[in-house]
N, C-alpha and C positions, 0 to 999 in steps of 0.2 A: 504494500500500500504506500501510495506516493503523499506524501505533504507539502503543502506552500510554506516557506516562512512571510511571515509576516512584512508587510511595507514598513519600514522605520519611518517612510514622511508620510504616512498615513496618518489621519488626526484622532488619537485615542478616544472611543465613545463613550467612555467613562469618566474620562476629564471633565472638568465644570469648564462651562462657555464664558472666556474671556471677555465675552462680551455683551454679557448681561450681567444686571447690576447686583453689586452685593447682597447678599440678604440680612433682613434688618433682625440681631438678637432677639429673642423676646421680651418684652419690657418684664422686672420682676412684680411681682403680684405685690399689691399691696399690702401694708399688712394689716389686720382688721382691728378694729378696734376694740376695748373690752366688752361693751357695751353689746358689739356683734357675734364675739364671741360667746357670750352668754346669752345670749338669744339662738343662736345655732347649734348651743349644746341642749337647749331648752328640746328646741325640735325636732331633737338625733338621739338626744343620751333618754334611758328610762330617769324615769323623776324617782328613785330608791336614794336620794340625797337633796338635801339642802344649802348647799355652801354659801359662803358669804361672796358679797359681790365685787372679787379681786382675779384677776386673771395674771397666773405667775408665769414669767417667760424664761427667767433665770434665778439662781440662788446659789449662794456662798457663803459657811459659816453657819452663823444667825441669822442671815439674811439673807432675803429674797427682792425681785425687783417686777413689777407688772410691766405688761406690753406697752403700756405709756414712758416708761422709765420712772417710777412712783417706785421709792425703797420702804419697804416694812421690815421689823422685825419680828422675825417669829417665833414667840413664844406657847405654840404649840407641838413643834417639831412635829410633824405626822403620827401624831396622840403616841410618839416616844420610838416611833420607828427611825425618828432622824436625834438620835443621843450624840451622836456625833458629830452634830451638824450636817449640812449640808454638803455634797464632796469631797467629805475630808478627803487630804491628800493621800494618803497612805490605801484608804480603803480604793481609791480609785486607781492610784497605780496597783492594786492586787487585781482590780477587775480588770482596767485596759492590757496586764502583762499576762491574766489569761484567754483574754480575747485572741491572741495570737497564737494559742496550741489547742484547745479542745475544749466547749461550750456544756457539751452534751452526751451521755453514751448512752444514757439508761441504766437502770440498775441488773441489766441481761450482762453488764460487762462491769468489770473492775473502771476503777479508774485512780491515776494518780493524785490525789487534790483528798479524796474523803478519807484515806486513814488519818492522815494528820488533823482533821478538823474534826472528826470523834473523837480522837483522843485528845486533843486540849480542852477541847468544851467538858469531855467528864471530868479532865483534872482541874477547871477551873469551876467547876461547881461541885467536886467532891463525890461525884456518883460514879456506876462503872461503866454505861453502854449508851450510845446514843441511837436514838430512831429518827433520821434527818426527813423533815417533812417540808410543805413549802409556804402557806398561811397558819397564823395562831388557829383558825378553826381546826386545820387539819389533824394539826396538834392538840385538839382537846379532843374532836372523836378519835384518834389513835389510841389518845390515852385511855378513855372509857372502855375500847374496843380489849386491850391491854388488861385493864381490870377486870372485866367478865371473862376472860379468860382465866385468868390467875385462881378466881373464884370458882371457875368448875375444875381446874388441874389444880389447884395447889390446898386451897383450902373447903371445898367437897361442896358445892351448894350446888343444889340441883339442878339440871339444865333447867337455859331459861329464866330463871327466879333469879338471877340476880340483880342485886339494886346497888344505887348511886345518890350517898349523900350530897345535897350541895345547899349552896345559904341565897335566903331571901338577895334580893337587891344584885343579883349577880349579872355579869356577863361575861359570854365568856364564845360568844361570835355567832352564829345567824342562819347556821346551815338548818335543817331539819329537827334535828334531834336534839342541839344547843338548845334553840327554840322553847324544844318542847318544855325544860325546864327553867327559862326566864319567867320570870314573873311582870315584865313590861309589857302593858299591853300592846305596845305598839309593834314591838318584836313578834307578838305571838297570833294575835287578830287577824282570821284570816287562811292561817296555814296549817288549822291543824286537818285531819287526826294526827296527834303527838304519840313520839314511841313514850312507852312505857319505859315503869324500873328505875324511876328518881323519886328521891322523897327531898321536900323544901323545910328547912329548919329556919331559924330564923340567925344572922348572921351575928358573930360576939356573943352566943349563948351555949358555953358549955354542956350545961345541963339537956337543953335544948338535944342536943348534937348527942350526948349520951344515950338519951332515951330513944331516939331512934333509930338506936344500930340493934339489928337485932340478926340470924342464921346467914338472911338471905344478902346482909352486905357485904358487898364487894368492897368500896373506896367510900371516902369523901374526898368533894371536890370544893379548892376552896381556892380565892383570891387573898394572896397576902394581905393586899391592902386593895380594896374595890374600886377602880377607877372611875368607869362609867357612872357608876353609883354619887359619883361628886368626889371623892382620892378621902372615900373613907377605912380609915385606920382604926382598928381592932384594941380590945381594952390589951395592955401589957397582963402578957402571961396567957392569952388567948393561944397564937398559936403554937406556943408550948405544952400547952395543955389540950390540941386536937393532937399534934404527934405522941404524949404520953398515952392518951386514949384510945387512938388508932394502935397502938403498938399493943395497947393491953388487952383489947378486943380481936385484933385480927385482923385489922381492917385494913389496908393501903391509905397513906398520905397523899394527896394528888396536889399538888404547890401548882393555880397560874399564874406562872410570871409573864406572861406575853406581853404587860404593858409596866409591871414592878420592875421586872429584873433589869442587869444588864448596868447597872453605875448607876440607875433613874432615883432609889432612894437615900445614895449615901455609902452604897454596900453592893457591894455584887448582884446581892439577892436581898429582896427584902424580909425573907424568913430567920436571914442570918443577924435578923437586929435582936430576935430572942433564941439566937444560938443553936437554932433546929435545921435538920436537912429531911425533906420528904422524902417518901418512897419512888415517887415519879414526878419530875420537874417538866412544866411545860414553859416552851420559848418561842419566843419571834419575833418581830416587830423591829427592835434594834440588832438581831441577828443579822438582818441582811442591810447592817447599812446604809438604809436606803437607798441601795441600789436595786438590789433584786430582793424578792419575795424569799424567805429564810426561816422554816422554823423547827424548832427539835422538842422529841420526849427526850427527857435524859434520866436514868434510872438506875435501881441496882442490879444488876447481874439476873438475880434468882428471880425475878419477877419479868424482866425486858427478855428473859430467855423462854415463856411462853408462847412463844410467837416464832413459826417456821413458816420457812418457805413454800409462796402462793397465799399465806395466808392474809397477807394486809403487804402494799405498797404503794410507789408514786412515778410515774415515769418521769419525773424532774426531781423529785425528793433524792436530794446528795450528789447531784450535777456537779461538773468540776468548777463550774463558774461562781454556783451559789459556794461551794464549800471552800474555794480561795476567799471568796470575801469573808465566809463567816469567819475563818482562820484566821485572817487578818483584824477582825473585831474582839476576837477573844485574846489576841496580840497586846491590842491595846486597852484589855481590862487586864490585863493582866500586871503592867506597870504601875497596878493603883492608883493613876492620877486621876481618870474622871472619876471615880468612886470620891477622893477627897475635895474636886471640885464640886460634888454636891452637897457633900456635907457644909463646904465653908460658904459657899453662895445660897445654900439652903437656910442658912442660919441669918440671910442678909433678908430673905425671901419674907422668915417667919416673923422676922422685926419690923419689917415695913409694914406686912398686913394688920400685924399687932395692932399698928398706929391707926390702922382705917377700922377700926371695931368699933360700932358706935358712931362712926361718920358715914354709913353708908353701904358700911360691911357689918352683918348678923352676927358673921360666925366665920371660919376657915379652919380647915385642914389641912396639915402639911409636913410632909417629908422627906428631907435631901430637896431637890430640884423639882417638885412636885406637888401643887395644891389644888383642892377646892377650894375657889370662896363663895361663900353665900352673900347676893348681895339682896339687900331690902326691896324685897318688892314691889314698894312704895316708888322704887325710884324709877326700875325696869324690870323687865325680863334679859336670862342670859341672851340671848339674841339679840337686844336692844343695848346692853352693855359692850357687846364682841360689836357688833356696826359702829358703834361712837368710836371702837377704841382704833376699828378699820381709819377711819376718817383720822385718827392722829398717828396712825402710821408703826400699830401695833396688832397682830396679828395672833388672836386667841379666841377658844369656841367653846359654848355655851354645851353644858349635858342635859340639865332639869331642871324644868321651871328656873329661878334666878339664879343659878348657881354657875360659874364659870370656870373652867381648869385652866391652870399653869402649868406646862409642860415644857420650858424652853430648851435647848443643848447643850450640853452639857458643856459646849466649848465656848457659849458667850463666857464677854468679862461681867468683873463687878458692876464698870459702868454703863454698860445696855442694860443689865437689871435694874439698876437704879432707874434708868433712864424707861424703860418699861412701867415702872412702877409707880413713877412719876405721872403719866400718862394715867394709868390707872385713880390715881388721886386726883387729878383733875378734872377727870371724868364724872367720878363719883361727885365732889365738891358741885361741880359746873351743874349737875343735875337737883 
């Protein structure tokens, strides 16, 4: 078979014609403004949220900045997912340096990145085995899941019958079966039929919490300190006295830290302020640095060892991605520094609000880097207080009825708290 070569002054038909006119870039898109943006998320996103009316384009630290260029400080840190602020450097260089070797395997394969993040998160919380999951909710049906197991292999209750203590005012996330056992109607209205096999005691009552443990329990499930609830804190010697109880009944401790733990009260763990460690610790929220979704059962041994293969998993739970950052979070609890920036900014927190008691403020609650305050109802509602305090360029959200939480990162300084709080005082004053 014969072939041509090609003419060389032949004019290539795939060249652009030198003789028609440039073509014009495309102009870049505008960029919308908040106002558009929250009307376009109005008539796209499901309405399962109420957010206040600020649209974040960037953040750094403590701070954020809206599509306008409008800087807030934010003193709710993503209800304690962002402990660390915003970007921290370190957390980001562990994600960008694993962005360049492997994301993802599933748990069908090993991977480099999750033995090292089991094993410091148990030696940084004292426990032996970790269950890496990927939301706080996942993290609390695992651990339930966990518990009724235990309860028909380890300690004999009949299949089926086993039960799950847990305390009035709680939350503890929103899937089905959380649900079932909130006591919010707003969480519950709506969605049932609810599973079975909880019983509701009422929260801070010993006694309470004794008399209704009886064959068929498994666990109690309890919030060190209630967040949703308003960052209600427990009388001293309470949770001392559910782990002497649990231990002497048979029962499993079930700790959620999903919104305590993690440097948020002061202490690693907010159970370690009365010197206790649970049977099964649940985590998230600041696990994943706010960068990726992150969260763990962390347990002892005899109990997290109920659970075999096929029987409960997650095809992102312990990703190499999520488990370099979480590594890198337990890195930097581990040098105790945000642990004692809470306690000492916390301590700035609890003297300022002091001073608003009586001026505006009922009441507050507070521990390490973390409050309810209850403001007089006379003045607003939490909603009405977080929009004033939006307009001066602070950034904090309402739970119930008047009450509003402080949650800021752990890596502001003294002087944005001051300067937060200030804001807060004028607010209250001005109304």
């Amino acid at each position: 078979m014969t072939t041509t070569a090609p003419d060389p002054t032949a004019p290539d038909p795939t060249a652009p014609d030198p003789t028609a006119p440039a073509p014009t870039a495309p102009a870049p898109a505008a960029r919308r403004s908040s106002g558009a943006l929250i009307e376009a998320e109005n008539a796209c996103l499901a309405h399962n949220y109420h957010p206040l009316p600020v649209v974040v384009a960037h953040a750094e630290g403590a701070w954020v900045r809206d599509v306008e260029g409008r800087r807030y400080l934010d003193m709710l840190a993503g209800y304690s997912a962002l402990n660390f602020g915003h970007r921290h450097p370190a957390l980001i260089e562990a994600a960008r340096s694993q962005l360049d070797h492997v994301t993802l395997t599933s748990r069908a394969f090993h991977n480099d990145r999750l033995a090292g993040f089991a094993e410091g998160l148990a030696q940084l919380t004292g426990l032996d085995m970790t269950l890496p999951m990927n939301t706080g909710a996942e993290a609390v049906e695992s651990a339930v899941k966990i518990a009724r197991k235990w309860a028909y292999e380890v300690k004999g209750v009949a299949e089926d019958r086993a039960t799950v203590i847990v305390a009035s005012g709680n939350f503890h996330g929103r899937t089905t079966t959380i649900v079932s056992f909130s006591d919010d109607p707003t969480a519950r209205t709506g969605f049932g039929p609810f599973t079975p096999g909880f019983r509701t005691v009422p929260y801070d009552d010993l006694a309470a919490l004794e008399a209704a443990v009886d064959e068929t329990t498994a666990a109690v499930l309890l919030e060190p300190i209630q967040g949703e609830a308003g960052v209600r804190i427990p009388s001293d010697g309470y949770l001392a006295g559910v782990r002497e109880l649990a231990s002497r009944r048979g029962i499993l401790f079930i700790a959620d830290e999903i919104q305590s733990g993690l440097g948020r009260t002061g202490a690693t763990l907010a159970v370690e302020h009365e010197g206790v460690r649970p049977d099964l610790l649940l985590l998230g929220k600041a696990l994943g640095g706010g960068i990726v979704p992150v969260s763990a059962v962390v347990g002892r041994r005899d109990v997290m060892g109920v659970l075999r293969p096929g029987e409960h998993g997650s095809t992102f739970g312990g990703n190499p991605l999520a488990a370099a950052v979480g590594t890198a979070v337990v890195d930097l609890l581990n040098t105790g520094e945000f642990q004692q920036r809470a306690r000492e900014l916390g301590s700035v927190l609890t003297e300022r609000l002091s001073q608003l008691v009586g001026r505006g403020v009922l009441a507050f609650r507070a521990r390490g880097l973390w409050a309810g305050v209850d403001v007089d109802p006379a003045i607003g509602t939490g909603r009405e207080i977080s929009e004033r305090l939006l307009a001066e360029g602070i950034l904090v959200k309402d739970t119930h009825g008047s009450t509003i939480r402080l949650a800021p990162p752990l890596t502001l300084t003294r002087e944005e708290l001051e300067s937060a709080l200030d804001s807060l005082q004028k607010v209250l004053y001005r109304l």
